[in-house]
PANU-70963 format. One record per residue (C-alpha): z, x negated, y. Coordinates in steps of 0.5 Angstrom, whole numbers, padded with zeros to 4 digits, always signed. Layout:
! residues N
ZXY ...
This chain:
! residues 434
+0011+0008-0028 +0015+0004-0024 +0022+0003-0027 +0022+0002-0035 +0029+0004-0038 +0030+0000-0043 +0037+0001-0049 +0038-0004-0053 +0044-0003-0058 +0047-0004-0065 +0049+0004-0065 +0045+0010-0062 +0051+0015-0062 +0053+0010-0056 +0048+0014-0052 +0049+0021-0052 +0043+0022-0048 +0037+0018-0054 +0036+0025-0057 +0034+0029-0052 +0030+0024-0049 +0026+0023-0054 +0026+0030-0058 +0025+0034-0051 +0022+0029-0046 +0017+0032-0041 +0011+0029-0039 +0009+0030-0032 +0003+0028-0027 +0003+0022-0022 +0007+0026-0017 +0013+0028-0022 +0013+0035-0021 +0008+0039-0026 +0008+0038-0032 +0001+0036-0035 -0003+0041-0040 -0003+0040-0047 -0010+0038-0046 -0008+0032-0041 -0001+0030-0045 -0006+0028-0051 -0009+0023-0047 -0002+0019-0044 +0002+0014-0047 +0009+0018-0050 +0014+0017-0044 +0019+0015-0048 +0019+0010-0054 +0024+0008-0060 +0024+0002-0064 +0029+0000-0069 +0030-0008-0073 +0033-0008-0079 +0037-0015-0079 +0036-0019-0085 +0042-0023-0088 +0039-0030-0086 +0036-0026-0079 +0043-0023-0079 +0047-0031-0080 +0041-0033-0075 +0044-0028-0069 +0051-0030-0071 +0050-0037-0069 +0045-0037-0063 +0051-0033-0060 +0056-0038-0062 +0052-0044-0060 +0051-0040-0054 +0057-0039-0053 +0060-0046-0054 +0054-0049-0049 +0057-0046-0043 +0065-0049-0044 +0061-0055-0045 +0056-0055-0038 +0063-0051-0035 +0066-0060-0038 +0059-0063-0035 +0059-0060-0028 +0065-0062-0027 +0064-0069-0029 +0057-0070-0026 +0057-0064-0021 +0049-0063-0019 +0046-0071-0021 +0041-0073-0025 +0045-0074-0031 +0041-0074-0038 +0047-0070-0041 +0045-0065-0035 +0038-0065-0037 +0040-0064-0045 +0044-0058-0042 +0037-0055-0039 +0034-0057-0046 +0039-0053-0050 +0038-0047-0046 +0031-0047-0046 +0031-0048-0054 +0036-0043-0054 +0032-0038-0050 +0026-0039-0055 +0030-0039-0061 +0032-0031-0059 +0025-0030-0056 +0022-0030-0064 +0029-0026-0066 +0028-0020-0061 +0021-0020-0062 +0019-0015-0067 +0024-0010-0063 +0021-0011-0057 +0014-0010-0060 +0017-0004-0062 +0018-0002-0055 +0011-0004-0053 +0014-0010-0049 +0010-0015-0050 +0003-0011-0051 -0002-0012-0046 -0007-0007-0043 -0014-0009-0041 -0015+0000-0041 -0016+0000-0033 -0009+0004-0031 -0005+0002-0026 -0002-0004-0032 -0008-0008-0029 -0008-0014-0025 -0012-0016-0019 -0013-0023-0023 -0019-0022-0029 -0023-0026-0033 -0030-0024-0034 -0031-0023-0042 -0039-0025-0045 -0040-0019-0045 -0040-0017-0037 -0034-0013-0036 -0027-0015-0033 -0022-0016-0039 -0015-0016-0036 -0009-0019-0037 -0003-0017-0036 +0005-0017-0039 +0008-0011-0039 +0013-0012-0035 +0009-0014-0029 +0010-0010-0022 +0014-0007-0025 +0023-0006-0025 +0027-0006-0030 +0034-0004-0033 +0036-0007-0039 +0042-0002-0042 +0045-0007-0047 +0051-0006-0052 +0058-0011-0051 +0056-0015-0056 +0049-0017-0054 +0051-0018-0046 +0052-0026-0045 +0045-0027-0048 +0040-0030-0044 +0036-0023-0042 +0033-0025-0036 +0030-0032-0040 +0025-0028-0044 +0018-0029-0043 +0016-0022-0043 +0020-0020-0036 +0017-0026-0032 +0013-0022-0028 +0018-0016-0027 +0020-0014-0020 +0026-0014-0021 +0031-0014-0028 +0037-0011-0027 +0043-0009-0034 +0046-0003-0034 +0053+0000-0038 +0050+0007-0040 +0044+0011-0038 +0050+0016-0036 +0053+0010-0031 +0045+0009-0028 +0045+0016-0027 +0051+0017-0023 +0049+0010-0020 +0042+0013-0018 +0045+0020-0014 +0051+0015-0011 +0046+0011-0008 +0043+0016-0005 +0048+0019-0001 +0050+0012+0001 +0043+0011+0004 +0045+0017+0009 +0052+0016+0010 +0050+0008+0011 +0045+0010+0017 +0049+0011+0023 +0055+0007+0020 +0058+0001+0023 +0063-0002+0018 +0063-0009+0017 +0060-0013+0011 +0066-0016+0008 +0067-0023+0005 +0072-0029+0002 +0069-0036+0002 +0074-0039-0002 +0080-0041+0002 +0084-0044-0004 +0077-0050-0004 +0080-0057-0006 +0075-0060-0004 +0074-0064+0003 +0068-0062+0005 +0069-0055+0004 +0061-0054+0004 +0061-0046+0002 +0064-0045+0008 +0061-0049+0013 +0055-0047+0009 +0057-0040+0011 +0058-0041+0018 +0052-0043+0019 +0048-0038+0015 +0052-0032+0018 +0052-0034+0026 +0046-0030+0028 +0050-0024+0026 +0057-0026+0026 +0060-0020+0029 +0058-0016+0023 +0062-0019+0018 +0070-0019+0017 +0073-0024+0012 +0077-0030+0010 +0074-0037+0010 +0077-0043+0008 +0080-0048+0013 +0079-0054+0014 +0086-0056+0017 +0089-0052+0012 +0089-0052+0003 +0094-0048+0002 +0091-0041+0005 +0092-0036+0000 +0088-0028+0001 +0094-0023-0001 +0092-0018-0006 +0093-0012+0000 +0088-0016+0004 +0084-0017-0002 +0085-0009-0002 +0084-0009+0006 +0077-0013+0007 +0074-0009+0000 +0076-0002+0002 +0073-0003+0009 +0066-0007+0008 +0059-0003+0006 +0058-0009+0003 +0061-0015+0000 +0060-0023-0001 +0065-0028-0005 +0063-0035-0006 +0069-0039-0009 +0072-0043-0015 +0074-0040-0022 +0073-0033-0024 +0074-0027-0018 +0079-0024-0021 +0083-0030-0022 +0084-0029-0014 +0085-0022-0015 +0088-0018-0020 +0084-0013-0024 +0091-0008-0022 +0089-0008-0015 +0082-0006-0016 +0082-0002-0021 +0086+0004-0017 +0080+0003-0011 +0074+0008-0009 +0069+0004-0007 +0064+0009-0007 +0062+0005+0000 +0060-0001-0001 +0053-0002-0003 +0053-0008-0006 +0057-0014-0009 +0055-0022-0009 +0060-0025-0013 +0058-0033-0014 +0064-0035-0017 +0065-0041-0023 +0064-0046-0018 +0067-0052-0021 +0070-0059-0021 +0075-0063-0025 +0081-0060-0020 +0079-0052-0019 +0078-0053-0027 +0085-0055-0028 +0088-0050-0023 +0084-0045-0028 +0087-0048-0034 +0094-0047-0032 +0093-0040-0030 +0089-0038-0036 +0095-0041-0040 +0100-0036-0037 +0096-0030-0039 +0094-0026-0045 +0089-0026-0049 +0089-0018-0046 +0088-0020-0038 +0084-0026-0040 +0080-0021-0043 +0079-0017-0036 +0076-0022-0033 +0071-0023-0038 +0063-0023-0034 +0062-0015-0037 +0069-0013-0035 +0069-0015-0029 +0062-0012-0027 +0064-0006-0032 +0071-0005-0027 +0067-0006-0020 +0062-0002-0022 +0067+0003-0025 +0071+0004-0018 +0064+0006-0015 +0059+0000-0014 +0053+0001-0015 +0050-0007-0016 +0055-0013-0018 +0050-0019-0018 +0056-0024-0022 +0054-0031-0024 +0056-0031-0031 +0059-0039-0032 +0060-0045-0029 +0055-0047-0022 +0057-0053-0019 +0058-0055-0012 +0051-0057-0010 +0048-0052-0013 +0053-0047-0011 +0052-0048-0004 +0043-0047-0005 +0044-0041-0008 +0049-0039-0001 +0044-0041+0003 +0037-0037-0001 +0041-0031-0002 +0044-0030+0005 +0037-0032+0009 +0034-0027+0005 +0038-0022+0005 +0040-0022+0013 +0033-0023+0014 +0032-0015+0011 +0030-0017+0004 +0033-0013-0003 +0037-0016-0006 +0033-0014-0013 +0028-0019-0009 +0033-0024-0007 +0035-0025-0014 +0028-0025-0017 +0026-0030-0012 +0031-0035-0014 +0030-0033-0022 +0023-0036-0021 +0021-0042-0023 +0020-0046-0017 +0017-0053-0020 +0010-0051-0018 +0011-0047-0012 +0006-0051-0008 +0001-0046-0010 +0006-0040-0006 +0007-0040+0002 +0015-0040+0000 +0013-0046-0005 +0010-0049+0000 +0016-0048+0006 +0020-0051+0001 +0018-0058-0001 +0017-0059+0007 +0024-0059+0007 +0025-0063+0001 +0021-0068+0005 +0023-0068+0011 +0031-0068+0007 +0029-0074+0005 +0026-0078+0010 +0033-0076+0013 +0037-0077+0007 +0040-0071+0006 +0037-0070-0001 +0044-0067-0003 +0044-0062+0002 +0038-0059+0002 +0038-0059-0006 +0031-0061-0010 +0025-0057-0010 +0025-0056-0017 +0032-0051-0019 +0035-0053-0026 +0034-0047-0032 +0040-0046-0032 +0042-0045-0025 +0036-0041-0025 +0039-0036-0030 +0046-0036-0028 +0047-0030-0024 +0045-0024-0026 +0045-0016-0023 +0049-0010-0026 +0046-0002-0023 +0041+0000-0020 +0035-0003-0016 +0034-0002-0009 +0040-0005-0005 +0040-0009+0002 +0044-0010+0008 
């Protein structure tokens, strides 16, 4: 009731696992143990349900050019962040404006499915989908509204082809827990023993929590790695890594310290410019086992006009094949194949300003005992009327106090930009923290 597996994929046979699920799935009763009588079974909802859609030709043109546009969307915010960075430029706010007409338009061309699913039903039946919040009906009696993803975890096991589309958009999972995609039902599985076992073996151990905050940062200001010092100094001493120096542009981390700091963390944070594995070559993390590390943060793609001409250099001597392994699935598919649990990747460009809010949200909450599921929903909700919630609140006090300072750019603005919101996204299992 908690958890809800959801697999989305042009072809069934990509899940071995569907026919046994859905023609020999048992229910059980709340504890999980017993199998419920048949008389109880005939008054609960079927355990696993199964939905298919039959594209159109013109629904079929429809999808293939919302992927396109998507697709183009990116290379051109990755051009505006580089330019214009985090100001208020029109053409940003008609880069927000896309997006939100792109996830709309892909909200109305899943809709059947996800119906067919029982994903944006509503339940007013009195079990535990209710909400505290009802409305009083004329007649007396509580009607309760609520979405079904509400209160509740959800793992999104999506085909490659339906990867880059902006899942965690869709109105129906905003009040979900958490959101998590995942590989295969297989994967999760394995994942979900794995972390377990690393629960036990991580109780009494004292390895440090890795991190590279990009040493190769054009920038002079160098403000990731000054936003990391500050956010890390309480706890300095359980944290080994690389950060960039401020006398020094040309601090290169080598691939065996790359290897050295991954196999030796229990968890690991990159901050930087370009794609990660521009910094270390797949050759080197694939023959890794990272069965210990609990979870990665990679916030990647930052970008500026000279990271990005670094980058174009450097995609310009690979191949279409190696270009291909650095791609957003690939590189949660290949950290996630070498025994990590949970990627959290940023799948395009995120400017320096943003970059650095994004830093200091996720490393205050994660020190502070949080999960990192909470942490990224946190940061995925829309922040714009947030005066009503006790962090809302906490947030406009520093939004008004950074302006009376005129640190504006510092702190960043209450209202964090859709796309910024969406960027980063979660691969594997739920329930990680440090």
């Amino acid at each position: 009731k908690k958890v809800a597996y959801i697999s989305l994929t042009y072809v069934p046979e990509h899940h071995c696992l569907y026919g046994f699920l859905t023609t020999n799935g048992h229910q059980s009763n709340d504890d999980g143990n017993d199998p419920v009588d048949e008389a109880e079974a005939g008054q609960q909802a079927p355990q696993f349900q199964v939905a298919r859609q039959v594209f159109t030709r013109r629904q079929e043109d429809e999808f293939r050019q919302l992927q396109l546009r998507h697709h183009k969307w990116k290379n051109v915010l990755k051009r505006q962040i580089c330019t214009y960075g985090d100001s208020e430029r029109q053409e940003l706010k008609q880069s927000e404006a896309e997006l939100s007409a792109t996830v709309a338009r892909f909200s109305a061309l899943v809709s059947p499915l996800l119906s067919g699913l029982g994903v944006t039903t509503t339940t007013t039946n009195g079990t535990c989908e209710e909400v505290e919040d009802s409305k009083q009906s004329s007649g007396g009696q509580n009607v309760v509204e609520k979405k079904w993803a509400d209160d509740k975890d959800v793992i999104l096991v999506l085909d490659t082809s339906l990867f880059e589309l902006p899942w965690e958009g869709l109105e129906c999972f905003k009040g979900a827990n958490s959101l998590s995609r995942s590989f295969s039902l297989a994967m999760t599985y394995h994942q979900l023993i794995s972390s377990e076992k690393q629960a036990e073996n991580n109780a009494g151990a004292k390895q440090p929590i890795g991190y590279v905050v990009d040493p190769e940062d054009p920038t002079e200001e160098k403000q990731l790695s000054h936003s990391f010092k500050e956010s890390i100094a309480a706890e300095s001493d359980k944290w080994k890594g690389v950060l960039a120096d401020d006398n020094d542009d040309t601090v290169v981390v080598s691939d065996g310290e790359w290897q050295q700091l991954l196999l030796d963390a229990n968890a690991f944070y990159f901050a930087g410019f370009g794609r990660i594995m521009s910094h270390i070559s797949s050759l080197y993390v694939a023959p890794l086992d990272l069965s210990q590390i609990r979870f990665t943060v990679i916030n990647d793609k930052c970008s500026v006009e000279a990271s990005n001409r670094v980058q174009s250099k450097l995609d310009n001597q690979k191949t279409e094949l190696q270009l291909q392994f650095e791609s957003v699935y690939n590189t949660a598919l290949l950290w996630s194949l070498c025994g990590v649990n949970t990627v959290t990747i940023n799948q395009y460009a995120i400017s320096v300003e943003s970059s650095v809010v994004y830093q200091k949200k996720m490393l205050k909450d994660l020190v502070s005992g949080q999960g990192l599921a909470s942490c990224i929903t946190a940061w995925r909700s829309d922040n714009s009327d947030a005066d009503s919630k006790d962090q809302g609140k906490e947030e406009a006090k520093e939004i008004k106090e950074g302006e009376q300072l005129g640190k504006q750019k510092e702190i960043g603005r209450i209202r964090r930009r859709l796309y910024d919101r969406l960027n980063p996204i979660m691969c594997g299992v739920i329930g990680a923290k440090l």
